[in-house]
C-alpha positions in Angstrom: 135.7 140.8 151.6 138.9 138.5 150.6 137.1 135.6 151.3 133.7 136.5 149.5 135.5 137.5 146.7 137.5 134.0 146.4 133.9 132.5 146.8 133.0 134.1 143.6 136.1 133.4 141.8 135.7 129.8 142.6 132.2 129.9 141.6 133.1 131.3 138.3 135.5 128.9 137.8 133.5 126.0 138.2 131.0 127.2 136.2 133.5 128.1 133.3 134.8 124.1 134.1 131.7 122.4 133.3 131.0 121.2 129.8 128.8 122.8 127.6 125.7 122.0 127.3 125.0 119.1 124.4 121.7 120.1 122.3 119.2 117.4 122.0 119.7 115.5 118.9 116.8 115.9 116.3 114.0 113.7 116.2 114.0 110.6 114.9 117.7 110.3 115.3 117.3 106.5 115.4 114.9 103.7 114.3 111.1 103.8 115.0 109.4 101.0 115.4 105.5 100.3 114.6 103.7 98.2 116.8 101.4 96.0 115.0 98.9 94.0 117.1 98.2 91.4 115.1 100.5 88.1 113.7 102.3 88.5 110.2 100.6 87.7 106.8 97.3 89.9 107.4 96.1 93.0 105.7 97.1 94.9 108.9 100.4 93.6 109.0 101.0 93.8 104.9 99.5 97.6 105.1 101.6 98.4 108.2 104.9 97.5 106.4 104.1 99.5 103.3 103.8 102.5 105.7 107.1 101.7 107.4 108.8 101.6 104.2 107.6 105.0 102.9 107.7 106.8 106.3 111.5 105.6 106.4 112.3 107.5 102.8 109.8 110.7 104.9 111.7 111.0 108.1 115.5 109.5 106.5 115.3 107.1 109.7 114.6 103.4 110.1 111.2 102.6 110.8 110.7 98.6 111.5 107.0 96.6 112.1 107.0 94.5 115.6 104.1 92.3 115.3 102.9 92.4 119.5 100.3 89.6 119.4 97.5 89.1 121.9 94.0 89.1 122.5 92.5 91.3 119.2 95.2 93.6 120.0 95.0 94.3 123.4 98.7 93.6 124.5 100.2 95.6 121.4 98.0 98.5 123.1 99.1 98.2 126.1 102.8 98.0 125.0 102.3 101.5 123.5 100.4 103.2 126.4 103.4 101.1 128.6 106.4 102.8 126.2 108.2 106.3 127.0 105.9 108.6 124.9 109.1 109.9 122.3 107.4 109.3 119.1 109.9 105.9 118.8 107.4 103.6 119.6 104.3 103.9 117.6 101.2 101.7 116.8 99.4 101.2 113.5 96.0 99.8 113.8 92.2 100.4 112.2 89.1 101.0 113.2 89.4 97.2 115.2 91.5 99.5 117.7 87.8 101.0 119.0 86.8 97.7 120.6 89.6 97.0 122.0 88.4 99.1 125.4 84.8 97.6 125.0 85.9 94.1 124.6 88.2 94.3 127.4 86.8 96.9 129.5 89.1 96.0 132.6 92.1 97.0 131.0 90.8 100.4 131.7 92.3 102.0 128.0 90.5 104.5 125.8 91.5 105.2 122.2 91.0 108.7 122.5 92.4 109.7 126.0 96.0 107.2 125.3 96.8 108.3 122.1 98.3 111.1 120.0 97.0 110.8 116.7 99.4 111.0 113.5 97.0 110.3 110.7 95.1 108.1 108.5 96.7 106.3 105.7 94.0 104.5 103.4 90.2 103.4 103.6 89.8 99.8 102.4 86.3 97.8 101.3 86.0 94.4 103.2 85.7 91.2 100.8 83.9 88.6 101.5 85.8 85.3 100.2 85.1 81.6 100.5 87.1 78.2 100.2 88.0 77.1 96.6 87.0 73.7 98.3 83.2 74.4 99.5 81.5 74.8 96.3 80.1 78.3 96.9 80.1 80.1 93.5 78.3 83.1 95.0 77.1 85.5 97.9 73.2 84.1 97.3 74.4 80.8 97.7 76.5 81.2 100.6 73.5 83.3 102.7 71.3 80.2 101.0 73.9 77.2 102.7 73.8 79.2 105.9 69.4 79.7 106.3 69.3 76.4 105.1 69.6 74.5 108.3 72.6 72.2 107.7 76.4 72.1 108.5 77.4 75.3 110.3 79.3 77.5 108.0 82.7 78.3 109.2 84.1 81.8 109.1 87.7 82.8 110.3 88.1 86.0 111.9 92.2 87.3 113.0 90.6 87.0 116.4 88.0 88.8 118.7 87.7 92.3 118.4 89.7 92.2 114.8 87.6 94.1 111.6 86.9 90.6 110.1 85.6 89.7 113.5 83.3 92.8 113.6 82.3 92.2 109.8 81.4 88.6 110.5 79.4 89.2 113.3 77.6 91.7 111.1 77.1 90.0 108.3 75.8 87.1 110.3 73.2 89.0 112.0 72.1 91.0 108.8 71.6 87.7 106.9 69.8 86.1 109.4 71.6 83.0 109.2 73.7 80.6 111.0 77.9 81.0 111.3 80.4 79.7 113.4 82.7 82.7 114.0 86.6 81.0 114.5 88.9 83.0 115.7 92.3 83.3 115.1 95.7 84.9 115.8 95.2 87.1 113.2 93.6 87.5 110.1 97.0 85.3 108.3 96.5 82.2 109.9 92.5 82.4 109.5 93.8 83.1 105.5 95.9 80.4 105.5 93.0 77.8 106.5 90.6 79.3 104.0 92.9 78.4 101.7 93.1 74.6 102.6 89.7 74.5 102.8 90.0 73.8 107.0 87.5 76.4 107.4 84.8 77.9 104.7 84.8 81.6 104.5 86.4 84.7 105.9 85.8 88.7 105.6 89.0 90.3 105.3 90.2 93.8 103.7 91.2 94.2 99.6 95.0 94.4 100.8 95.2 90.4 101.1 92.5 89.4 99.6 92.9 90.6 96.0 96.0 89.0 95.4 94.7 85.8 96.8 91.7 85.4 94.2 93.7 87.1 91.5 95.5 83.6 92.1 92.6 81.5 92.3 94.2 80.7 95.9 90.3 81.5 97.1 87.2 82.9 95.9 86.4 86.2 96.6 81.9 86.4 96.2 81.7 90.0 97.3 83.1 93.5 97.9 81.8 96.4 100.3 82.8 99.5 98.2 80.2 101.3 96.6 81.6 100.3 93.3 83.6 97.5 91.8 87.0 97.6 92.1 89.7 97.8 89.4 91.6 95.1 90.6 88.3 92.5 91.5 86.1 93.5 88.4 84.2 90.3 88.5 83.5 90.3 92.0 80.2 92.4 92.9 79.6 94.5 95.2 77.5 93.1 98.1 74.6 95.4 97.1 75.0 94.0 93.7 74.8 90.3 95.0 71.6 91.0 97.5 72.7 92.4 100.6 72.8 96.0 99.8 73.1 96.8 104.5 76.7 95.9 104.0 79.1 98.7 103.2 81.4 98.4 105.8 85.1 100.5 105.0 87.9 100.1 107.1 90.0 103.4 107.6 93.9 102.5 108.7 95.9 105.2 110.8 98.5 105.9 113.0 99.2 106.8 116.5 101.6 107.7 119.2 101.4 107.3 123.1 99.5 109.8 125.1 102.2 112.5 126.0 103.8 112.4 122.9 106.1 116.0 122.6 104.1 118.0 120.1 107.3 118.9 118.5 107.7 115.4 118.2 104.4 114.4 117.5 104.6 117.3 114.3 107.1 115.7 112.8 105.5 112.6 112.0 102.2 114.2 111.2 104.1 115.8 108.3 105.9 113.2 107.7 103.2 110.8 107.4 100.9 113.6 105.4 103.9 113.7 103.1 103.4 109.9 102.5 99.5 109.7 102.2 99.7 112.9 99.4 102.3 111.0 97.1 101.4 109.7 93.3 103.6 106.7 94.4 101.4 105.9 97.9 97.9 106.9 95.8 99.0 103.9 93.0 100.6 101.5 95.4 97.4 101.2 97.6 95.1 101.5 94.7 97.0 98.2 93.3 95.6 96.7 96.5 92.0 97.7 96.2 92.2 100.9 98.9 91.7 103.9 98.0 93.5 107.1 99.8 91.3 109.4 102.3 89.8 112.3 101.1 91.5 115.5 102.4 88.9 116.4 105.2 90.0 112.9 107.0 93.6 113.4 106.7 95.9 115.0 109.9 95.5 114.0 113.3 92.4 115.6 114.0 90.6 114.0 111.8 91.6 110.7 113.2 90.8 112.0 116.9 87.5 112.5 115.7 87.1 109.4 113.8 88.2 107.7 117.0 85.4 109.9 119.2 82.8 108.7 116.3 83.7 104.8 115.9 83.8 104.6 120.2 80.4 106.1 120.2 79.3 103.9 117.5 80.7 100.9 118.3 80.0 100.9 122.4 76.4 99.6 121.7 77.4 97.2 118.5 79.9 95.1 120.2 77.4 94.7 123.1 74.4 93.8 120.3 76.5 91.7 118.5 78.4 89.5 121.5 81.6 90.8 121.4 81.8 92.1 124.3 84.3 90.1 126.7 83.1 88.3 129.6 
């Protein structure tokens, strides 16, 4: 009995020695960063930094965009699926982050099964724009140069799998034309030679585009909301200038890896919801030609389903429209 009762002495000593227990600091209790798949300069990019800068007044924490370039978005993905699922490393993309399984189907990723959705953040109308230097006044004109048999028309996509991509290779199709889809590593570069007048056209969203014909920097001949937009009132809409088949919005979100602590993962849902329902997010996206989605598409199960819907959608288009890789 002396020795079992020194057994439990010691026992209760050593117990009574070890430090307490340290509680886990709250989430985030340092920076988060945003994984962008695409290069600076882009609507993407310039919409993915506006988030950062609101979410970080949301969740009183640093939240940074790092721009993880490759392949329409493909290694940017695959740094999120590869990153400890904490709700630090996040990834903002649109609905371009559907084809990135079908264009690279040996990758084996799925948009639905990887993630953990946060939420969407703003639908924006494509623009179609052209080079202040090819002498296209108008969306007629431009469909006219490209059935007419001559010099290819070039358009500049941010690279394969990318919205302006997608929109190109619609548009194309839908025309019944000819166009030389270039593409790029991302939609800033592909801007940049617009501009110059290296290549002819591109389809990109309101968020870089308005500024750049506000400026005269380009032409902008066309926009797919169902209305004119405040900022582009003398651009029509592309059912006004004859091609009524292209309405083509682009919704923005944000996700987390799959395995994301739902604790975690409800922190920046309302953190993000917070964000999206503000007067100062509603006018700083409206300056920019997006509007903010309605409240049926907001929370992460809305953008679950939105993913389940485009990856339906989208498996047989890529395949219809070539851009599936080979």
């Amino acid at each position: 009995m002396p020795k079992l009762l020194a057994s439990l002495i010691l026992c209760v000593l050593a117990v009574l020695a070890m430090p307490p227990a340290v509680a886990a600091d709250p989430f985030p209790s340092r920076p988060v960063s945003i994984i962008v798949g695409v290069a600076p300069g882009g609507s993407l990019d310039a919409l993915a930094r506006l988030v950062a800068a609101q979410l970080s007044v949301e969740l009183k924490q640093t939240v940074i965009v790092e721009n993880v370039v490759g392949a329409g978005g493909l290694v940017g993905f695959q740094r999120l699926t590869k990153s400890e699922p904490n709700g630090y490393t996040l990834m903002f993309s649109n609905s371009s982050m559907v084809l990135i399984p079908l264009m690279f189907p040996k990758a084996g990723l799925d948009v639905v099964e990887d993630t953990t959705p946060i939420g969407q953040v703003a639908n924006v109308p494509m623009v179609m724009a052209v080079s202040n230097k090819s002498g296209i006044q108008d969306l007629p004109s431009l469909v006219a140069r490209m059935k007419s048999g001559g010099p290819q028309i070039n358009l500049g996509s941010g690279g394969p799998g990318t919205t302006s991509h997608l929109a190109e290779a619609m548009f194309v199709r839908m025309v019944g034309g000819q166009g030389e889809l270039v593409a790029y590593r991302g939609s800033g570069p592909a801007l940049a030679d617009v501009m110059s007048g290296t290549i002819d056209a591109i389809i990109d969203q309101t968020v870089t585009l308005t500024s750049l014909h506000q400026g005269k920097r380009l032409k902008a001949l066309a926009v797919s909301s169902p209305q004119r937009t405040t900022q582009l009132p003398d651009v029509p809409t592309f059912a006004e200038a004859g091609v009524p088949q292209f309405d083509m919005q682009i919704w923005n979100g944000l996700v987390a890896a799959k395995g994301t602590p739902p604790a975690v993962a409800e922190v920046l849902q309302k953190a993000l919801r917070r964000m999206v329902e503000s007067p100062e997010w509603r006018e700083r996206i409206g300056q920019l030609g997006a509007d903010v989605p309605p409240p049926a598409e907001l929370g992460p199960e809305a953008l679950r389903s939105t993913l389940q819907r485009d990856q339906k959608k989208l498996a047989g288009m890529a395949g219809e429209l070539g851009l599936q890789a080979r």
